[in-house]
C-alpha positions as CSV (number, residue, x, y, z in Angstrom):
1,X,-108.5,1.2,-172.5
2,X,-105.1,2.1,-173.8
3,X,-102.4,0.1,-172.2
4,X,-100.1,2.4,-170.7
5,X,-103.5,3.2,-168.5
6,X,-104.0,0.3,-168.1
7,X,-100.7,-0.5,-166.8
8,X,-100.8,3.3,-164.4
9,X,-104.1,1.4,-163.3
10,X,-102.8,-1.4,-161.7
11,X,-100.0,0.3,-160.2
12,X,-103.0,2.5,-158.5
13,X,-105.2,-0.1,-157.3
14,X,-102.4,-1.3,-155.5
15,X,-102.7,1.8,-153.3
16,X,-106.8,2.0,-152.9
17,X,-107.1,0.5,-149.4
18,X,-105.3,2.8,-148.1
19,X,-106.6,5.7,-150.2
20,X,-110.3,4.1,-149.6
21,X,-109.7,3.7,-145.6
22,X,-108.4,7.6,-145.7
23,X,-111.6,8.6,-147.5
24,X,-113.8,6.8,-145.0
25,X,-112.1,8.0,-142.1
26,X,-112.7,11.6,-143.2
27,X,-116.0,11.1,-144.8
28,X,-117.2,9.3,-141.5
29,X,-115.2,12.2,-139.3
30,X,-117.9,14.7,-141.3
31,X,-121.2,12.8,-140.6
32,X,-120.1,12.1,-137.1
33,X,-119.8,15.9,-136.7
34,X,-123.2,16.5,-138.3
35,X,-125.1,13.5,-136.0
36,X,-128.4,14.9,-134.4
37,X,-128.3,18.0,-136.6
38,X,-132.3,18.2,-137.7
39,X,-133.2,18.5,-141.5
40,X,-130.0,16.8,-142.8
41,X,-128.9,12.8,-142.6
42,X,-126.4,11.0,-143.6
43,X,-125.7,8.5,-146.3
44,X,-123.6,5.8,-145.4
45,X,-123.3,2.3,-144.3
46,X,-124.7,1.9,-140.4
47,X,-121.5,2.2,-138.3
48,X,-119.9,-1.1,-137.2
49,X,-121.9,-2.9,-140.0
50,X,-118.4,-3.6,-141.7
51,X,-119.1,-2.4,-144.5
52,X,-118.1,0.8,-146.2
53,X,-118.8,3.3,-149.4
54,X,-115.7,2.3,-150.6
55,X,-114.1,6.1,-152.4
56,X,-117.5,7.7,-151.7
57,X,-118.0,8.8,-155.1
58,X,-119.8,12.0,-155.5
59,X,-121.4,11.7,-151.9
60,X,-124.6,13.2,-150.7
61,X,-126.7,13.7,-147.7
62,X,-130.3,13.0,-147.2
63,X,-132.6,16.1,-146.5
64,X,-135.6,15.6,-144.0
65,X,-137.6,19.9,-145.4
66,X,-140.2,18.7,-142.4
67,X,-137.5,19.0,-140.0
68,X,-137.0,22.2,-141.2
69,X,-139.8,24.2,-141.3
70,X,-140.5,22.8,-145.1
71,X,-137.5,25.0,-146.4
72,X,-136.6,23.5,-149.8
73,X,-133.8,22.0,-150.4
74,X,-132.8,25.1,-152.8
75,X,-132.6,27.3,-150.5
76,X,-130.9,25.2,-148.3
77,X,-128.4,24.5,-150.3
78,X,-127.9,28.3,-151.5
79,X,-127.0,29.4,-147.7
80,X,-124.7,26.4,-147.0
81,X,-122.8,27.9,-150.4
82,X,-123.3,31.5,-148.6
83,X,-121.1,29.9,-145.9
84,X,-118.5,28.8,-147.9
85,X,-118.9,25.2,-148.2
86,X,-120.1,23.4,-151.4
87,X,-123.6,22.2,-151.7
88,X,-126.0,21.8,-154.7
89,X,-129.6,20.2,-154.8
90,X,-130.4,16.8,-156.0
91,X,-128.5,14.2,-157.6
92,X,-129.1,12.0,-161.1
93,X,-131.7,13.0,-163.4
94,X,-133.9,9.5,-162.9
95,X,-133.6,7.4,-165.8
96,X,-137.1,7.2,-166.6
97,X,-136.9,10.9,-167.6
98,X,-133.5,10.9,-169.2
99,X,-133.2,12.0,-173.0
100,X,-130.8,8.8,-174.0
101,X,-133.7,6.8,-173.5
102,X,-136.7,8.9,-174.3
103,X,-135.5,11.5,-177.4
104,X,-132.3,9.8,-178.6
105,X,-132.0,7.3,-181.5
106,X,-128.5,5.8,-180.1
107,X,-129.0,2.7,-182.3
108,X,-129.6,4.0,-185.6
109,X,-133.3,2.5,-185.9
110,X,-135.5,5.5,-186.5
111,X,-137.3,6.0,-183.2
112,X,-135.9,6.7,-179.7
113,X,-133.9,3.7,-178.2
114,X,-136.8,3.1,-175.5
115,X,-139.5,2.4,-178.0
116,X,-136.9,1.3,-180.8
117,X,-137.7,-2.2,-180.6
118,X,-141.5,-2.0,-179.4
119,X,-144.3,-2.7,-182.9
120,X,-145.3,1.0,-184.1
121,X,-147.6,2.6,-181.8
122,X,-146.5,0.8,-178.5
123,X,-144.8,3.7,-176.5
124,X,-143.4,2.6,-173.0
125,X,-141.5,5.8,-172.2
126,X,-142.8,7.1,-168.7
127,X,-143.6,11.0,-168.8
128,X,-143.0,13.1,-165.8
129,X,-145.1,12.4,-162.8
130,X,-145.4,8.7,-163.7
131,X,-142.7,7.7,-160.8
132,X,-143.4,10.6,-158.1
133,X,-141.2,8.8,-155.3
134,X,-138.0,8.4,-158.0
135,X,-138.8,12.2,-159.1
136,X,-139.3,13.2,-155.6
137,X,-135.5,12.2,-154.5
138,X,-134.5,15.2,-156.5
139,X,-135.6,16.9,-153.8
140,X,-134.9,15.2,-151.0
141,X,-130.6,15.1,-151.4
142,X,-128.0,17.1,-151.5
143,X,-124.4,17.1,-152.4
144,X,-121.3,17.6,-149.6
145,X,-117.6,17.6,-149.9
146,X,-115.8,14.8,-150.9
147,X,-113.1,15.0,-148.5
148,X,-109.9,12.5,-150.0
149,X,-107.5,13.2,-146.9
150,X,-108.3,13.4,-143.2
151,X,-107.9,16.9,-142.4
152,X,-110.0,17.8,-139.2
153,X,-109.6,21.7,-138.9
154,X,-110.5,21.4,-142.5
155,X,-113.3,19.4,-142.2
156,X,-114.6,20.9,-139.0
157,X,-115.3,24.1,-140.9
158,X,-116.8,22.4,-143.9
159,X,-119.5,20.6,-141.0
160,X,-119.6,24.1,-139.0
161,X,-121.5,25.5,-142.5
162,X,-124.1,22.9,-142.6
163,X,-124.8,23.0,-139.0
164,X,-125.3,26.8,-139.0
165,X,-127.5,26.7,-141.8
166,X,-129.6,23.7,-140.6
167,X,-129.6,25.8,-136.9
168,X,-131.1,28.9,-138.3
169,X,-133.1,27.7,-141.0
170,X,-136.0,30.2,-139.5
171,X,-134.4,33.3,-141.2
172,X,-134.1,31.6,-144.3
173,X,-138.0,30.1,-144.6
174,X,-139.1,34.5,-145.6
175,X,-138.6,34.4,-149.3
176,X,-138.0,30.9,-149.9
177,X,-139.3,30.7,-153.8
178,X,-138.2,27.0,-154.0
179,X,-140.8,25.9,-151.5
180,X,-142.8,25.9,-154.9
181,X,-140.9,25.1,-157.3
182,X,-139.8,21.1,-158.3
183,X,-136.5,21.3,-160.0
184,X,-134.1,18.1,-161.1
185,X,-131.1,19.5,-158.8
186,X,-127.7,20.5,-159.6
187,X,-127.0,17.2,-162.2
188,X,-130.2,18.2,-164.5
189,X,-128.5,21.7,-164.2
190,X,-125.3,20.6,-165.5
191,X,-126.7,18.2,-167.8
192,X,-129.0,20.8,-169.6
193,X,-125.6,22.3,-170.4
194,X,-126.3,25.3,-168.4
């Protein structure tokens, strides 16, 4: 780190309780708002445990397809987008499948960095389907808003998108091509390049 950013750091972290607490409050204001609604949960610390997700850093809800007539979380997410709010499937490839570890000789040594250091013929890299619960999460999260200032009109609409979607997720189950289909959500998406 250079040291003039350094030195803007410290200035900053200064500030982050009260930029943290601002986060939670709104971040908390949106979940509260979304309590009870069927196919989606929240992700956050139990309320009144004391504890908190600090800047809630690229935040995501849980998504329950049972509760929903099995709609995939594709589709889901597409309407909620429809609506006007932001929403993508999935989160992190799983690092099991990840190319830095599997493809990518990072070190120099010849062979990819998982098996670098292995004898010849050992191969420890997991191929797809060898962890179906950590593959499975890609399917089963979703991104929402990462709301930095407690605005509650703002908010309120932001919620009001999810909730419809989640309300009427009947007239989105007719055509729902991602009931089918396993994908590795909006990070492999971004991360391919695409």
């Amino acid at each position: 780190m250079h040291q003039l950013t350094s030195a803007v750091g410290r200035v900053q972290l200064k500030h982050y309780p009260e930029l943290m607490a601002e986060i939670d409050k709104a971040m908390n204001y949106f979940w509260n708002l979304l309590e009870g609604v069927p196919g989606i949960r929240s992700h956050r610390p139990p309320k009144d445990s004391g504890s908190t997700k600090g800047g809630w850093y690229a935040p995501h809800g849980i998504y329950r397809p049972e509760e929903l007539g099995g709609l995939s979380v594709q589709r889901f997410c597409e309407a909620v987008r429809a609506e006007g709010a932001p929403c993508y499937p999935g989160c992190n490839l799983p690092l099991h499948l990840h190319s830095l570890f599997n493809k990518i000789d990072v070190y120099n040594q010849g062979r990819p960095t998982r098996i670098a250091n292995y004898p010849p013929g050992v191969d420890v890299r997991q191929p797809p389907g060898s962890l179906p619960v950590s593959e499975s999460v890609q399917e089963r999260v979703f991104t929402v808003p990462w709301f930095k200032h407690y605005r509650p009109e703002i908010i309120e609409e932001y919620a009001q998108a999810f909730r419809k979607v989640a309300e009427n997720y009947m007239d989105l189950l007719p055509g729902d091509s991602g009931r089918d289909v396993h994908i590795g959500g909006w990070s492999t998406f971004w991360m391919a390049g695409r």
